[in-house]
Backbone as a printed PyTorch tensor [residue, N CA C, xyz], in Angstrom:
tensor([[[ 29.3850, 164.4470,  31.8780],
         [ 29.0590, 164.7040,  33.2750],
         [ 29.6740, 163.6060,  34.1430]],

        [[ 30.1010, 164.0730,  35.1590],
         [ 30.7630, 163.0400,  35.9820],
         [ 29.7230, 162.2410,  36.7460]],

        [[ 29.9200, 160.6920,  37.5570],
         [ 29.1950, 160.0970,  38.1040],
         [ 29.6700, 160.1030,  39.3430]],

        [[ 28.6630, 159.0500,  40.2200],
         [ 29.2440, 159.1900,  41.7470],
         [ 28.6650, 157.4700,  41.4600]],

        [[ 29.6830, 157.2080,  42.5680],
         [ 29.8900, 155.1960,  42.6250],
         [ 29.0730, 155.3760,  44.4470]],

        [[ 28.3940, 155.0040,  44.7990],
         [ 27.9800, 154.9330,  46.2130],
         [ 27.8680, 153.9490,  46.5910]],

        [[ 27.9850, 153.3760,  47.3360],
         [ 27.9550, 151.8600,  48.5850],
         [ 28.0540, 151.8450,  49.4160]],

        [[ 26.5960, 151.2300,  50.3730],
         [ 25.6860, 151.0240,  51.6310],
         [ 27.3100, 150.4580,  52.0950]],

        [[ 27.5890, 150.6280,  53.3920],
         [ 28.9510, 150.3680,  54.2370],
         [ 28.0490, 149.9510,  55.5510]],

        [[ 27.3040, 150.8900,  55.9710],
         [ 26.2690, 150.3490,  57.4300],
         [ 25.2350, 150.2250,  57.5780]],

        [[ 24.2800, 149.5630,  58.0490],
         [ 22.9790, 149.2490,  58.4730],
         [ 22.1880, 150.6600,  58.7140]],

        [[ 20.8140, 150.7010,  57.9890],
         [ 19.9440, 151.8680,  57.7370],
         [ 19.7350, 151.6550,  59.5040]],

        [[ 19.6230, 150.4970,  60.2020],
         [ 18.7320, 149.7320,  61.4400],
         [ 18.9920, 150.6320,  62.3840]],

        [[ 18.1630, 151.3130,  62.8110],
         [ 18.2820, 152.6510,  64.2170],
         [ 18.6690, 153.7060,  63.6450]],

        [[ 18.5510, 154.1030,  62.0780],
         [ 18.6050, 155.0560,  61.8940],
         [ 17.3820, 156.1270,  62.0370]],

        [[ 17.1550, 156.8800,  61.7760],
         [ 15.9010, 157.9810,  61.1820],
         [ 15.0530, 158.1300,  59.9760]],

        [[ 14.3740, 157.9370,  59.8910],
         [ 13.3830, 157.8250,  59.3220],
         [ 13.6140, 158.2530,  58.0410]],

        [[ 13.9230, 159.4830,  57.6290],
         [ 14.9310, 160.3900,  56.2400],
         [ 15.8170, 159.3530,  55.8810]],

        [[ 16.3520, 159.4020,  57.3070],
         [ 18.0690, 158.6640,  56.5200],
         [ 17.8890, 157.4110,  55.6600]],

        [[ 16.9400, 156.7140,  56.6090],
         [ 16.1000, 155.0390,  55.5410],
         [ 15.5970, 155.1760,  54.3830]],

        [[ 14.7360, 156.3590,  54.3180],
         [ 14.1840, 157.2150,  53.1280],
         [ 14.7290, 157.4690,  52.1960]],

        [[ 15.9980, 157.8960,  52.3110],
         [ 17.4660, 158.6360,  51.1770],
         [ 18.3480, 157.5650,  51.0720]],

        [[ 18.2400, 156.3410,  51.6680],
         [ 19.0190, 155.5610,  51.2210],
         [ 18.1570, 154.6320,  49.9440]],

        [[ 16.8830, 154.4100,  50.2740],
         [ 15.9170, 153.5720,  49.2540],
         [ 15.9830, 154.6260,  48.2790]],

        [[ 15.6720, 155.8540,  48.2880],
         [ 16.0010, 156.9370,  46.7220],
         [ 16.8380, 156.4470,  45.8700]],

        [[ 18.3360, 156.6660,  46.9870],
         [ 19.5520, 156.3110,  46.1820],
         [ 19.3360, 154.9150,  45.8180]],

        [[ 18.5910, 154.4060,  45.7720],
         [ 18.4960, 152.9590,  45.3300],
         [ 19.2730, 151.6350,  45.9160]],

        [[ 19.5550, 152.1430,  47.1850],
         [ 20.6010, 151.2620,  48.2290],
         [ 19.5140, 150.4700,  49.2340]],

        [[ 19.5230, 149.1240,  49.0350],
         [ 18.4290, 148.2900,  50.1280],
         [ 19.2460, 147.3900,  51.3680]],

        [[ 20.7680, 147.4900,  50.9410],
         [ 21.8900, 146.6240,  51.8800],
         [ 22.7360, 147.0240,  51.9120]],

        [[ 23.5900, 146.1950,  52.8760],
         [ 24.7270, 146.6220,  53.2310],
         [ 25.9450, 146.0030,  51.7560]],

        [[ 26.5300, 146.5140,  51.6020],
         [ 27.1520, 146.2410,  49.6710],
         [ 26.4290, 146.5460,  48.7720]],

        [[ 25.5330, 146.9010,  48.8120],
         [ 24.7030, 147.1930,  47.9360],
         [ 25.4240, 148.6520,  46.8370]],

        [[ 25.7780, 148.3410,  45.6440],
         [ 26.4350, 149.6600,  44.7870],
         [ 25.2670, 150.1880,  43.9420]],

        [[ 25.6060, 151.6760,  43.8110],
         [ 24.6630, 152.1680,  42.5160],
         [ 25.4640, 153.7980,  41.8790]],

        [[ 25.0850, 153.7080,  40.3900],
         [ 26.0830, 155.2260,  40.1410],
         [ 24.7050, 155.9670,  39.6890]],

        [[ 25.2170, 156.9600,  39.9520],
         [ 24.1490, 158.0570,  39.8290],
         [ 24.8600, 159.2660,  39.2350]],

        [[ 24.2210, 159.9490,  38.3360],
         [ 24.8980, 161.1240,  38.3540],
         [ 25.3590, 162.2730,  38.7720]],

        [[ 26.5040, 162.5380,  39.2330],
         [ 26.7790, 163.7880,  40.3760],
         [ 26.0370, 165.1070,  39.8030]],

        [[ 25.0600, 165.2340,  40.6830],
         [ 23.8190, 166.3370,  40.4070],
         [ 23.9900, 166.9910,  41.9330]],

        [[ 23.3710, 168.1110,  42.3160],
         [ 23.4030, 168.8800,  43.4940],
         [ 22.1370, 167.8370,  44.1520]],

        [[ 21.0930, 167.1010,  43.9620],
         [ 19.9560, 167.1260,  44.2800],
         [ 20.7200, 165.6500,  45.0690]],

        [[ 21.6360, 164.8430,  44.3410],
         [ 22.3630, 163.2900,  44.5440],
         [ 23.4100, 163.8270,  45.6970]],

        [[ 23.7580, 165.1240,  45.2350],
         [ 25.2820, 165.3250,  46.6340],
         [ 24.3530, 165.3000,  48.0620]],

        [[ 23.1810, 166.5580,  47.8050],
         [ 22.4480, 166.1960,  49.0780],
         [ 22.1000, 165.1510,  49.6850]],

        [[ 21.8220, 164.0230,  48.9040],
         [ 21.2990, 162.9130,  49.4180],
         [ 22.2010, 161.9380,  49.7070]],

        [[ 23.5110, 162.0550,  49.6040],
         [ 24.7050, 161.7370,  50.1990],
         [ 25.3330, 162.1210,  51.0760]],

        [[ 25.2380, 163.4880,  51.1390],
         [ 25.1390, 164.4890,  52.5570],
         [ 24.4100, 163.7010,  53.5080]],

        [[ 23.4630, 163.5950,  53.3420],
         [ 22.3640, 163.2010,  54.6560],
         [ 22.7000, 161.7970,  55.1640]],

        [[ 22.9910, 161.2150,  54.1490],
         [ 23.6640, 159.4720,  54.5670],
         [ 25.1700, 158.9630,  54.6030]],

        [[ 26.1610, 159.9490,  54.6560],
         [ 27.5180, 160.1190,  54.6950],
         [ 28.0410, 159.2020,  55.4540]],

        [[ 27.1520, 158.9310,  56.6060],
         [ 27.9040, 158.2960,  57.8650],
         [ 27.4080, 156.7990,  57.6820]],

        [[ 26.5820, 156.5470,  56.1340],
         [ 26.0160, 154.9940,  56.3360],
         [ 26.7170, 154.6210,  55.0090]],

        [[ 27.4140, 155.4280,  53.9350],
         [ 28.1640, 155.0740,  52.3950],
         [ 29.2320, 155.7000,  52.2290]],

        [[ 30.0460, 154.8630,  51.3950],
         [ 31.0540, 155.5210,  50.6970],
         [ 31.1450, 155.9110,  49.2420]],

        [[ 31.6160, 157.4160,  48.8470],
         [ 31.4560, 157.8380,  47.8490],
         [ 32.5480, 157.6990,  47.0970]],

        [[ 32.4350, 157.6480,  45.6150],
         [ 33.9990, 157.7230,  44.7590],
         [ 33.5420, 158.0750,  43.4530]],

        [[ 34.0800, 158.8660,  42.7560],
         [ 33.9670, 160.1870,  41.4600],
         [ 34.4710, 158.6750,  40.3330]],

        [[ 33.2280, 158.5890,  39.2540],
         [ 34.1670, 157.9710,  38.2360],
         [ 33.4820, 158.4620,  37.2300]],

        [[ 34.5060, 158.2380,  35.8700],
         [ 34.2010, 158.8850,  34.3670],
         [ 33.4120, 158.0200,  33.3930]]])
């Protein structure tokens, strides 16, 4: 199964309430902060919702 590499790029600070929410899921508390997770539909959503605060990258 493939993974997903994610890393906090911007400040949760003035975000929404979810978005702060789905970033502590993903296990992200800072800004650099990395974590891999497995690319699951339930992980794309929750990258969906925080797109505009991480960057994503596919590794094996």
């Amino acid at each position: 199964m493939a993974r997903l590499k994610v890393t906090q790029l911007k400040s949760e600070i003035g975000g929404k309430q979810n978005q702060r929410d789905t970033l502590r899921t993903l296990g992200l508390r800072r800004i650099g902060d990395v974590v891999v997770r497995d690319d699951r539909p339930e992980v794309r959503g929750m990258v969906r919702t925080v797109a505009h605060l991480v960057a994503v990258e596919e590794v094996d």
